[in-house]
CHARMM internal coordinates of N, CA and C (Angstrom, degrees):
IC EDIT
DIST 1 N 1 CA 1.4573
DIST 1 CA 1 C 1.5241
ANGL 1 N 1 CA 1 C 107.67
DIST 1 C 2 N 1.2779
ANGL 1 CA 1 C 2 N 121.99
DIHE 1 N 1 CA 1 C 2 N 116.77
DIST 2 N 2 CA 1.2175
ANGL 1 C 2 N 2 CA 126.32
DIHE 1 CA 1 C 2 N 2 CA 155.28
DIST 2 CA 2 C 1.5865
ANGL 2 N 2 CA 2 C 129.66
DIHE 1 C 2 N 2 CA 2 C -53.84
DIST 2 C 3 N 1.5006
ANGL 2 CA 2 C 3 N 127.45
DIHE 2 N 2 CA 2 C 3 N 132.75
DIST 3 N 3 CA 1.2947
ANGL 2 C 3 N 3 CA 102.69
DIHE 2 CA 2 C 3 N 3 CA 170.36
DIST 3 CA 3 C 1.7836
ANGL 3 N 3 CA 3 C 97.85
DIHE 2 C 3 N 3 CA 3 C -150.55
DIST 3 C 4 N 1.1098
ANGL 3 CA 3 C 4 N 105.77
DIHE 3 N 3 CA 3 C 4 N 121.50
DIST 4 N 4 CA 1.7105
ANGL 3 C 4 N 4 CA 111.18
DIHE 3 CA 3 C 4 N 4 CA -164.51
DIST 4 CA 4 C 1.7894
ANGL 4 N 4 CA 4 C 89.86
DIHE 3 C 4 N 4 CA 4 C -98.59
DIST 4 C 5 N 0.9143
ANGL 4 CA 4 C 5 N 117.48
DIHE 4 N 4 CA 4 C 5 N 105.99
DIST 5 N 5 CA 1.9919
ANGL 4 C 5 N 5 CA 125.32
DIHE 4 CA 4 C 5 N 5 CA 166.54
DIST 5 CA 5 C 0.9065
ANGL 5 N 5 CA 5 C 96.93
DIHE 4 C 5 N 5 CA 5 C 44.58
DIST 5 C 6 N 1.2888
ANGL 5 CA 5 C 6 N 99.42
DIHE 5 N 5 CA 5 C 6 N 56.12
DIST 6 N 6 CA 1.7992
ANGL 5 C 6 N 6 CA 95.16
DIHE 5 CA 5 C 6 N 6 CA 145.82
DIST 6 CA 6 C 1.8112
ANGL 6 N 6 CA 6 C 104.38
DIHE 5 C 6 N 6 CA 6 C -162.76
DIST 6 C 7 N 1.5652
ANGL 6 CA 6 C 7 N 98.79
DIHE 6 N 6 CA 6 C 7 N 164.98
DIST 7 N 7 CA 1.6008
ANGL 6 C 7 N 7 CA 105.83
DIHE 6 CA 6 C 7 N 7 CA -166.43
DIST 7 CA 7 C 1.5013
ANGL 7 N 7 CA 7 C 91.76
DIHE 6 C 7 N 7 CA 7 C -110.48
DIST 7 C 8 N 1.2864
ANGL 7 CA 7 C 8 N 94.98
DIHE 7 N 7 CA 7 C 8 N 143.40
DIST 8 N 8 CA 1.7587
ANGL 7 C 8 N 8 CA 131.99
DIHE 7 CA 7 C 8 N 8 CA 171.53
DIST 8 CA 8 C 1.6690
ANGL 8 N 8 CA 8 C 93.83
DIHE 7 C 8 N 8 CA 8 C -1.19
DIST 8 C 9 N 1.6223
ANGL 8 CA 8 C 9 N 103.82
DIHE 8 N 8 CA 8 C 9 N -73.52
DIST 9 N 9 CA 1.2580
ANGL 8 C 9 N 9 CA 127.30
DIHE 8 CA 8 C 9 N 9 CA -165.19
DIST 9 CA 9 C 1.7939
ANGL 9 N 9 CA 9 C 107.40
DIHE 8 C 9 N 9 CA 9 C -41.99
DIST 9 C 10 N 1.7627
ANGL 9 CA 9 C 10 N 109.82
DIHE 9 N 9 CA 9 C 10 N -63.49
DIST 10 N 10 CA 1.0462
ANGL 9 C 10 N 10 CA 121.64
DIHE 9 CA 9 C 10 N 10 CA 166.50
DIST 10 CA 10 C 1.5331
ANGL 10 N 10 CA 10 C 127.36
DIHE 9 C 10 N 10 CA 10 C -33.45
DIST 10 C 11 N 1.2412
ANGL 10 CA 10 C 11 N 101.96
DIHE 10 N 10 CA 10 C 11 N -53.28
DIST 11 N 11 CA 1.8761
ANGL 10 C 11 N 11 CA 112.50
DIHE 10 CA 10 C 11 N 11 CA -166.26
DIST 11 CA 11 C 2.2030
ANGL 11 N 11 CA 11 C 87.29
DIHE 10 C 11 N 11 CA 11 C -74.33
DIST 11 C 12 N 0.7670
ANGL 11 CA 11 C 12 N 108.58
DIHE 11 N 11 CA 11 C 12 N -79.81
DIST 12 N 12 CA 1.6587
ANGL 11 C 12 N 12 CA 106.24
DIHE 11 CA 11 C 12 N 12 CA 175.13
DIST 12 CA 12 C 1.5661
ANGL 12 N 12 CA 12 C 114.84
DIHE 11 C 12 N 12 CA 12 C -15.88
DIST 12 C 13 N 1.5305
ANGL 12 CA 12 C 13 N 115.68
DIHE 12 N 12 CA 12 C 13 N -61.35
DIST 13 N 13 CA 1.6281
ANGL 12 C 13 N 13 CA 105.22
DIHE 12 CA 12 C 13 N 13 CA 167.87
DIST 13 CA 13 C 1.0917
ANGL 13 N 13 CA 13 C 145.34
DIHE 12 C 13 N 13 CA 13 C -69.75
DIST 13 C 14 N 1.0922
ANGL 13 CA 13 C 14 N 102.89
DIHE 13 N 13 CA 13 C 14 N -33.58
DIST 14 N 14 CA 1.9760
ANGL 13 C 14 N 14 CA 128.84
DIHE 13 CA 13 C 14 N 14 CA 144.35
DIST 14 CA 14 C 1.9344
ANGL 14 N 14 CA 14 C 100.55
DIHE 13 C 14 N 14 CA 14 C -33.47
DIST 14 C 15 N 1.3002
ANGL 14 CA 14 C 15 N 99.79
DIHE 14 N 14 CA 14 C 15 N -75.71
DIST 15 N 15 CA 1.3042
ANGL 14 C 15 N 15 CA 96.91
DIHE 14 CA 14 C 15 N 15 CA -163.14
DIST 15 CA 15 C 1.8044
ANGL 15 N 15 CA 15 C 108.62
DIHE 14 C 15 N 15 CA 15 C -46.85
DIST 15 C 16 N 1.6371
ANGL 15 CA 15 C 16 N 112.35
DIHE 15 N 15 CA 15 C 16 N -55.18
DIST 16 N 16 CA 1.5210
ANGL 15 C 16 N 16 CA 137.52
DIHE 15 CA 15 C 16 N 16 CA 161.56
DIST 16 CA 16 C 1.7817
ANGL 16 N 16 CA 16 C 91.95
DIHE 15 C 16 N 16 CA 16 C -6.63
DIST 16 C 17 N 1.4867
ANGL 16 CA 16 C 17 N 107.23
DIHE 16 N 16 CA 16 C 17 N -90.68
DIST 17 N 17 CA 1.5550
ANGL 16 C 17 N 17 CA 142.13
DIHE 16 CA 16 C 17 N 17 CA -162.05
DIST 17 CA 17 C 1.6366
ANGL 17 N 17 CA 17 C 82.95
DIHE 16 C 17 N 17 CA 17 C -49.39
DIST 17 C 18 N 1.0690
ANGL 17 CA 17 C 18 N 138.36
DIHE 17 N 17 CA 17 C 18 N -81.01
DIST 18 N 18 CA 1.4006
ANGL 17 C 18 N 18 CA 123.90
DIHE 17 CA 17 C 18 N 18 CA -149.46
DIST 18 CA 18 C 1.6952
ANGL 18 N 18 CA 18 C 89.73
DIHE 17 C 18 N 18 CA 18 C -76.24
DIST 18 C 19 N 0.9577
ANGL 18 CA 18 C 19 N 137.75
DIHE 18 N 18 CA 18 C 19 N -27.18
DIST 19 N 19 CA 1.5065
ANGL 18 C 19 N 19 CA 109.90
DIHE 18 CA 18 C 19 N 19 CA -162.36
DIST 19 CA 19 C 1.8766
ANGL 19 N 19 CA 19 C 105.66
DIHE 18 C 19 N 19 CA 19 C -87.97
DIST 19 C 20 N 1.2587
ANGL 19 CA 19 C 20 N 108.67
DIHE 19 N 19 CA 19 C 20 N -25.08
DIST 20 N 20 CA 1.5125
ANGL 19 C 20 N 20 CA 124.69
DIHE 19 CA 19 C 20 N 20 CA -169.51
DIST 20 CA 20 C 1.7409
ANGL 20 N 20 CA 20 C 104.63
DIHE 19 C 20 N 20 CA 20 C -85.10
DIST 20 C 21 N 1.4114
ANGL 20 CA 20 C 21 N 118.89
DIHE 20 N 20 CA 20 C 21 N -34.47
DIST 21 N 21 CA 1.3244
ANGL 20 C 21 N 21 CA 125.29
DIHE 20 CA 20 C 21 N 21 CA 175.27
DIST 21 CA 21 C 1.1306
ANGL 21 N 21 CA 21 C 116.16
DIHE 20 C 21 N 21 CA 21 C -114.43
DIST 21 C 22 N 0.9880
ANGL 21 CA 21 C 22 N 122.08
DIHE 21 N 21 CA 21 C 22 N -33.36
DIST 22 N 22 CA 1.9341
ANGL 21 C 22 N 22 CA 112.50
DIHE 21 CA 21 C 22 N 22 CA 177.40
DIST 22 CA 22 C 1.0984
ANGL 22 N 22 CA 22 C 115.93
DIHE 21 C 22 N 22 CA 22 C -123.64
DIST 22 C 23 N 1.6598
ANGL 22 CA 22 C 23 N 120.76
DIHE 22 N 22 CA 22 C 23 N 27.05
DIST 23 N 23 CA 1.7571
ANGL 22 C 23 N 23 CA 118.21
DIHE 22 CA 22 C 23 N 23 CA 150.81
DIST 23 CA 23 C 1.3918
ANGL 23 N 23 CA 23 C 89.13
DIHE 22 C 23 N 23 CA 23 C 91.21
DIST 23 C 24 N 1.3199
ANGL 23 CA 23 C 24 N 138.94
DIHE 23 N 23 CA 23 C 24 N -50.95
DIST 24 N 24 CA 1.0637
ANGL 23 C 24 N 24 CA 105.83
DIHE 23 CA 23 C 24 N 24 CA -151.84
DIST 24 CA 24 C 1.3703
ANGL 24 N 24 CA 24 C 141.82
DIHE 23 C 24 N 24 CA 24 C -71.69
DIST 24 C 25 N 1.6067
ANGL 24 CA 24 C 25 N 127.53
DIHE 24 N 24 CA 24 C 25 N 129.80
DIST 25 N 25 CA 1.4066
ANGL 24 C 25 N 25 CA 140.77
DIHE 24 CA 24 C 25 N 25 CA -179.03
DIST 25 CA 25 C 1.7502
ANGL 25 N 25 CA 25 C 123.84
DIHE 24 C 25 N 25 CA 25 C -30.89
DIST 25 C 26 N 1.3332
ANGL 25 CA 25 C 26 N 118.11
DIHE 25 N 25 CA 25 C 26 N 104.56
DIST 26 N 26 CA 1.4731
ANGL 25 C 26 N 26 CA 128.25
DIHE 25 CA 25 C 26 N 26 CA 165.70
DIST 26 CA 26 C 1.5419
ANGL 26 N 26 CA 26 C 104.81
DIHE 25 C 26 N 26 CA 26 C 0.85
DIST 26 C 27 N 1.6999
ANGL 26 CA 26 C 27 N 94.92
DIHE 26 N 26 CA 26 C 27 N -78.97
DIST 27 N 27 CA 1.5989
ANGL 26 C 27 N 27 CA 113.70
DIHE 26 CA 26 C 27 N 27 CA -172.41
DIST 27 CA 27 C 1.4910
ANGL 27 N 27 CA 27 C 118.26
DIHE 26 C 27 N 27 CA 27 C -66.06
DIST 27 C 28 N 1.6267
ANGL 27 CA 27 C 28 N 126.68
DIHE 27 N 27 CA 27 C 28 N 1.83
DIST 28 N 28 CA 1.3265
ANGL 27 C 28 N 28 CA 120.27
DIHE 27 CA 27 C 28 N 28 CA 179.56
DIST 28 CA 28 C 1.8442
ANGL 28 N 28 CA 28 C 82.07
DIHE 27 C 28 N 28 CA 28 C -101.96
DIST 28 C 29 N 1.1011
ANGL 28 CA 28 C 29 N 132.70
DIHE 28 N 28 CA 28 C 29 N -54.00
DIST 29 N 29 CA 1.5142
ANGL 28 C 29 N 29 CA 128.81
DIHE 28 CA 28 C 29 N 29 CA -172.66
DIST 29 CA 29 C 1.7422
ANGL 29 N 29 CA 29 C 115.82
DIHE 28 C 29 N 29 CA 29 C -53.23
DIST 29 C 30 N 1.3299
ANGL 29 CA 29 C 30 N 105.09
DIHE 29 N 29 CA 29 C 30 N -32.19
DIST 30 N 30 CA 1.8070
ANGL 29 C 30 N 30 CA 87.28
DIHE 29 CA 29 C 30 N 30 CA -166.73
DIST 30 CA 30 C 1.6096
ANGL 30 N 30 CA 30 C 78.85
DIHE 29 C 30 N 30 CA 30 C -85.57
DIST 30 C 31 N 1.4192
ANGL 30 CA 30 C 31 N 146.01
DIHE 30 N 30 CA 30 C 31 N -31.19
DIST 31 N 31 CA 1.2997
ANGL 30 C 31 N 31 CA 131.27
DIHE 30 CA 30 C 31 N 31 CA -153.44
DIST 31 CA 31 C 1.6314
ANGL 31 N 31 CA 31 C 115.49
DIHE 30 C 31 N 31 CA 31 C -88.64
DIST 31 C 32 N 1.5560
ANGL 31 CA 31 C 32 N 100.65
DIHE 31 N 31 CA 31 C 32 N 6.02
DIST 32 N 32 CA 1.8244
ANGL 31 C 32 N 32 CA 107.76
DIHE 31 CA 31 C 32 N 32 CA 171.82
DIST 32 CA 32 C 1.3447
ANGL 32 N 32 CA 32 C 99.21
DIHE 31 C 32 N 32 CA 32 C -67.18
DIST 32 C 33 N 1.2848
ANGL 32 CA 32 C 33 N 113.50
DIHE 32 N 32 CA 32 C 33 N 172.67
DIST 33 N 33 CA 1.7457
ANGL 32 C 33 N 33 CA 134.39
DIHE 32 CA 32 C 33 N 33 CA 161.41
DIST 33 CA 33 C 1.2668
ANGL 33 N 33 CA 33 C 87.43
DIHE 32 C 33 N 33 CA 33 C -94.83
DIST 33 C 34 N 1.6339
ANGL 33 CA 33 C 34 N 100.14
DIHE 33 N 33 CA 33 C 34 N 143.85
DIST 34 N 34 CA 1.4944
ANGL 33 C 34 N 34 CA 117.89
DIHE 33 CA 33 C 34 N 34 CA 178.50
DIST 34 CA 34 C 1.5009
ANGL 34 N 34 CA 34 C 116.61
DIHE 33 C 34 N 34 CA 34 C -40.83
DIST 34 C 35 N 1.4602
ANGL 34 CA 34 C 35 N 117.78
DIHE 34 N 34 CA 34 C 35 N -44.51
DIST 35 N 35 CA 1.4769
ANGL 34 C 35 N 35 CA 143.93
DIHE 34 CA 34 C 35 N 35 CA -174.41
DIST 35 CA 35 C 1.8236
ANGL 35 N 35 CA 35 C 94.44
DIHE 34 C 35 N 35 CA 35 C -53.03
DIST 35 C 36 N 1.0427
ANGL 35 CA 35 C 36 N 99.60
DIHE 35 N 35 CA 35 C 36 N -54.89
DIST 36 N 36 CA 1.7511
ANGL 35 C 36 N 36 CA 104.38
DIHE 35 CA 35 C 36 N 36 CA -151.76
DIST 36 CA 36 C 1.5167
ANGL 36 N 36 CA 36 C 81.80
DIHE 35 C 36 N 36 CA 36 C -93.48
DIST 36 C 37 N 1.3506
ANGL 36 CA 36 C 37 N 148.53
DIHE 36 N 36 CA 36 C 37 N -30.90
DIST 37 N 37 CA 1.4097
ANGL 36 C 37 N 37 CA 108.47
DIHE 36 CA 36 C 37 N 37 CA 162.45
DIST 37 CA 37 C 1.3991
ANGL 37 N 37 CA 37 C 136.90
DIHE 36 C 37 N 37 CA 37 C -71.76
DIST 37 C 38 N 1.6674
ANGL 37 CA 37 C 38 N 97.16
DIHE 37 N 37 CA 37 C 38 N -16.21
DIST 38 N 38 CA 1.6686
ANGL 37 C 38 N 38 CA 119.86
DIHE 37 CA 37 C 38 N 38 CA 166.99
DIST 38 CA 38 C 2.1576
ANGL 38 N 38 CA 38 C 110.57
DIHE 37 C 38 N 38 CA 38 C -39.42
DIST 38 C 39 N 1.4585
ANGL 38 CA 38 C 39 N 78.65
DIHE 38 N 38 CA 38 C 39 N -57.32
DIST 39 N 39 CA 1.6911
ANGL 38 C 39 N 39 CA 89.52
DIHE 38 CA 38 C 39 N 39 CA -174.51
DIST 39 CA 39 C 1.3633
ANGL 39 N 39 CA 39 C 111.52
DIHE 38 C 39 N 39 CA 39 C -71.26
DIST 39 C 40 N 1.8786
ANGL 39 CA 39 C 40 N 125.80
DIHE 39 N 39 CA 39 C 40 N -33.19
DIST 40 N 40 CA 1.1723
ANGL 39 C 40 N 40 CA 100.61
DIHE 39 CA 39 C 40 N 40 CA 169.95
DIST 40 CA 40 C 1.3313
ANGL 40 N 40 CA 40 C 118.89
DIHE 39 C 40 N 40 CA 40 C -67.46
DIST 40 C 41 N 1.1858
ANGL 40 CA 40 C 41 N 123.20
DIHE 40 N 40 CA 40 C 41 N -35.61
DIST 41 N 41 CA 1.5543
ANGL 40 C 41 N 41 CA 119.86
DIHE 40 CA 40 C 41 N 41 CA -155.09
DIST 41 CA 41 C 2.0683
ANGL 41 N 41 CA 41 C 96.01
DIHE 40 C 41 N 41 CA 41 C -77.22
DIST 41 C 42 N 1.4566
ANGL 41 CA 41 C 42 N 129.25
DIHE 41 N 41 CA 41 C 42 N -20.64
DIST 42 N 42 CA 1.1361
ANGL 41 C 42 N 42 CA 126.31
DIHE 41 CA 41 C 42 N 42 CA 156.81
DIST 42 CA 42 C 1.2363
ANGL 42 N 42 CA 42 C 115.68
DIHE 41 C 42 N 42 CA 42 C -43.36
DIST 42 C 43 N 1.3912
ANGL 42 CA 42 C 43 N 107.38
DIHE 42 N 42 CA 42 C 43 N -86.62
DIST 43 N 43 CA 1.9253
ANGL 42 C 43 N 43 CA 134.46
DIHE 42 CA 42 C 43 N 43 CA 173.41
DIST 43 CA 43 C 1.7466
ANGL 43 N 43 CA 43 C 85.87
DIHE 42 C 43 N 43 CA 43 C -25.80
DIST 43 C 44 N 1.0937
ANGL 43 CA 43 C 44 N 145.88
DIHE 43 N 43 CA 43 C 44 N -93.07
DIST 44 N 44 CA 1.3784
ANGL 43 C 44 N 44 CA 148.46
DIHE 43 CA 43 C 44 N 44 CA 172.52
DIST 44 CA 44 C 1.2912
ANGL 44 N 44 CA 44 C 129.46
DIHE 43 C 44 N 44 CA 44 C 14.70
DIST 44 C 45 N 1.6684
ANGL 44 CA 44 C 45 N 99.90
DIHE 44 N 44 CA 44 C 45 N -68.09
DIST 45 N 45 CA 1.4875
ANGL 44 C 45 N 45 CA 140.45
DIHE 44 CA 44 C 45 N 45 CA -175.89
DIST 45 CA 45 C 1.4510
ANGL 45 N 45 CA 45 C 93.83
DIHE 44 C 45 N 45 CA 45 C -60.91
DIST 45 C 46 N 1.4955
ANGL 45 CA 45 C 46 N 111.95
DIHE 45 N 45 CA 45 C 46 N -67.23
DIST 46 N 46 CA 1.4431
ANGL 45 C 46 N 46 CA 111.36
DIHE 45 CA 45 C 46 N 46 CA -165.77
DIST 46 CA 46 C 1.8415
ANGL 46 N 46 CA 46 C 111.62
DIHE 45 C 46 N 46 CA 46 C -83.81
DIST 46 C 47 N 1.0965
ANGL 46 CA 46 C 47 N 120.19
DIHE 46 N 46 CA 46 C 47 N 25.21
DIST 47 N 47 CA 1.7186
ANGL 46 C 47 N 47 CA 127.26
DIHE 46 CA 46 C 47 N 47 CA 177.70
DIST 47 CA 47 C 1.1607
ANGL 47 N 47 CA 47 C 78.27
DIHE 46 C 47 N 47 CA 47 C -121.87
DIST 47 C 48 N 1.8291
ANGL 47 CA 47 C 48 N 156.72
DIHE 47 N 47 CA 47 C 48 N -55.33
DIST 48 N 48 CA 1.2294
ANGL 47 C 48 N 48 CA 120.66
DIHE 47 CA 47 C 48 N 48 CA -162.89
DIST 48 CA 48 C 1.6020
ANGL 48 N 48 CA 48 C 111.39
DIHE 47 C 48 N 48 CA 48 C -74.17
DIST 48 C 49 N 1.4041
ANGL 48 CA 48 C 49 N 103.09
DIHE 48 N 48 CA 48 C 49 N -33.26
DIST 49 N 49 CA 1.9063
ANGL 48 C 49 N 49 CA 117.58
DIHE 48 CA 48 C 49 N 49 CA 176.31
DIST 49 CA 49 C 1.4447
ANGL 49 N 49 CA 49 C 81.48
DIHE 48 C 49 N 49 CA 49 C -21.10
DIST 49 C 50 N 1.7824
ANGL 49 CA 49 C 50 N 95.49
DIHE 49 N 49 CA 49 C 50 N -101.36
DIST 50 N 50 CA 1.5288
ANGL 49 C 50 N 50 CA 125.02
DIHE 49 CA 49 C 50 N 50 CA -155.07
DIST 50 CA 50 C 1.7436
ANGL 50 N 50 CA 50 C 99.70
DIHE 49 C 50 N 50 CA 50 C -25.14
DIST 50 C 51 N 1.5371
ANGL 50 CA 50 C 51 N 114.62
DIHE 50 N 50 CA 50 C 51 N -44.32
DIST 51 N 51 CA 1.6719
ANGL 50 C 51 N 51 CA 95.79
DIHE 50 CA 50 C 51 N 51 CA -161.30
DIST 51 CA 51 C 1.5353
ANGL 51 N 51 CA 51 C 104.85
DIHE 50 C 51 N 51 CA 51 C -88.46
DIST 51 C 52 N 1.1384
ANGL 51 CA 51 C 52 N 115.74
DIHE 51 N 51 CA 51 C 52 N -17.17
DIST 52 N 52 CA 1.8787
ANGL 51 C 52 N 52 CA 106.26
DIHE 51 CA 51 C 52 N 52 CA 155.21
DIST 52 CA 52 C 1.4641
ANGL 52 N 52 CA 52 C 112.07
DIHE 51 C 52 N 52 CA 52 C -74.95
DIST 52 C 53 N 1.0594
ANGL 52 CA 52 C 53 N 133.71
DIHE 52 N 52 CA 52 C 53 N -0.43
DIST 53 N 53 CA 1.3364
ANGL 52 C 53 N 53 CA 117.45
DIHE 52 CA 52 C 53 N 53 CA 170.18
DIST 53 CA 53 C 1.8664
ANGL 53 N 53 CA 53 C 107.17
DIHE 52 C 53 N 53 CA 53 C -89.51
DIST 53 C 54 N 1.3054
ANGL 53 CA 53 C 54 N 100.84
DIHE 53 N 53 CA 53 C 54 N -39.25
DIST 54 N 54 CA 1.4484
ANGL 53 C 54 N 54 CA 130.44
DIHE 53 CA 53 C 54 N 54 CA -172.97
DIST 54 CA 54 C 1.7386
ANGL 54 N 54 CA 54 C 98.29
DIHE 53 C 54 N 54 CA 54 C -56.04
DIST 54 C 55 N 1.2814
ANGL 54 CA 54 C 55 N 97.44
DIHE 54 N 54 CA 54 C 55 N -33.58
DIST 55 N 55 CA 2.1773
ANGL 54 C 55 N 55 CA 109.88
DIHE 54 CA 54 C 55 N 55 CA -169.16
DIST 55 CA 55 C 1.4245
ANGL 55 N 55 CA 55 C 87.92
DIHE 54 C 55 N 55 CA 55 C -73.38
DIST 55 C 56 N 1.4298
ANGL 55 CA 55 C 56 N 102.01
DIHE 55 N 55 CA 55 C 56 N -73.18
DIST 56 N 56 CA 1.2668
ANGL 55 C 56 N 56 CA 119.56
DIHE 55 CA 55 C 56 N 56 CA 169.78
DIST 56 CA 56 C 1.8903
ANGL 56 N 56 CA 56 C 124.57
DIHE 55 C 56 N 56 CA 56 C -8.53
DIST 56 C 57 N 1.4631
ANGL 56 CA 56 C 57 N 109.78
DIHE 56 N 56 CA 56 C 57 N -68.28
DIST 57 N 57 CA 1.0393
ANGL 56 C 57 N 57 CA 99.06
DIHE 56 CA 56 C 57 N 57 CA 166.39
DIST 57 CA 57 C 1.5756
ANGL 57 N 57 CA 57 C 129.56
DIHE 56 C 57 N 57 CA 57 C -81.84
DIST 57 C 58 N 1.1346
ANGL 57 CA 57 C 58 N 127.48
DIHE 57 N 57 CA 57 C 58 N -2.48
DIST 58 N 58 CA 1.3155
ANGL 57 C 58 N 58 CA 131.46
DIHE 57 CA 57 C 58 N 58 CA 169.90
DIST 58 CA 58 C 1.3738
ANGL 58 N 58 CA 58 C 102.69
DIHE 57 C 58 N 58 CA 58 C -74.12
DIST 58 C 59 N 0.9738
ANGL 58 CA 58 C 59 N 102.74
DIHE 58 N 58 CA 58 C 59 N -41.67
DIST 59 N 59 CA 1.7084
ANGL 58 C 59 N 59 CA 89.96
DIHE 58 CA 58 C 59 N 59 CA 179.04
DIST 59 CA 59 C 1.8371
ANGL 59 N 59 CA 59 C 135.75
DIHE 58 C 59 N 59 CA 59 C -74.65
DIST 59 C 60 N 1.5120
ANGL 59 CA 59 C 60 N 93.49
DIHE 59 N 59 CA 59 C 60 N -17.92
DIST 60 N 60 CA 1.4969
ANGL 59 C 60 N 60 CA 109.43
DIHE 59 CA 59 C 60 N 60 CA 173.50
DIST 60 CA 60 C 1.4594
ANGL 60 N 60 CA 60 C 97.12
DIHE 59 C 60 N 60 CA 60 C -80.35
DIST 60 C 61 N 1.8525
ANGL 60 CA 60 C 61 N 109.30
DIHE 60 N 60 CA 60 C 61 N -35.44
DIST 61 N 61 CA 1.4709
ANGL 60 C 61 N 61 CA 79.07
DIHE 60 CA 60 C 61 N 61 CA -173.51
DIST 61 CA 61 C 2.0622
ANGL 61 N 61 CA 61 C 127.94
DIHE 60 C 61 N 61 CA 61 C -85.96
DIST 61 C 62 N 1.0867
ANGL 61 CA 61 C 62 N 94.84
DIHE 61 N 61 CA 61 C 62 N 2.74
DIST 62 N 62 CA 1.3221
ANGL 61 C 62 N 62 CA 116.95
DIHE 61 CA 61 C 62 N 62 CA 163.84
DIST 62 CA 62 C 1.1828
ANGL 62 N 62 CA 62 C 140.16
DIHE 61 C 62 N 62 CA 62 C -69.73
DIST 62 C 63 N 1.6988
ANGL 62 CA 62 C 63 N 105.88
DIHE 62 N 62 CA 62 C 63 N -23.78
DIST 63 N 63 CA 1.1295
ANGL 62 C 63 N 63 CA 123.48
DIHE 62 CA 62 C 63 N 63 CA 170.34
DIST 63 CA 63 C 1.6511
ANGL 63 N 63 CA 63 C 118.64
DIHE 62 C 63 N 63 CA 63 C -98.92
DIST 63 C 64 N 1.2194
ANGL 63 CA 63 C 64 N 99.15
DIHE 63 N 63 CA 63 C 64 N 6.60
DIST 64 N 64 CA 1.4363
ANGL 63 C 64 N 64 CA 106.79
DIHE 63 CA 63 C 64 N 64 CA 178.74
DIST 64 CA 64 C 1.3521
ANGL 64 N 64 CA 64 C 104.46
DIHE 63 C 64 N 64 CA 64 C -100.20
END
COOR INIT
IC SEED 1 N 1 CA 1 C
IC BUILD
């Protein structure tokens, strides 16, 4: 098992989070290079950002 900076605990919820919310397959995640799962789980981070910010403002503007 590869694990580039990150602990046991980490790589397990990662895997959890993408397989439980964004579909993605067991066997496509352990078979990335550390590098290229680095960037998905980035790319990830910042697509849920943007759409909690995105919730975020729908809702202020709703309340206005």
């Amino acid at each position: 098992m590869m694990l580039c900076n990150v602990n046991l605990q980490s790589y397990y919820t990662n895997n959890f989070s993408l397989m439980k919310h964004h579909q993605w397959g067991l066997s496509d995640l352990e078979n990335m290079l550390p590098w290229e799962r680095d960037i998905y789980i980035l790319l990830t981070e910042s697509w849920v950002k943007e759409q909690n910010e995105k919730a975020e403002q729908a809702r202020q503007q709703r309340g206005q």
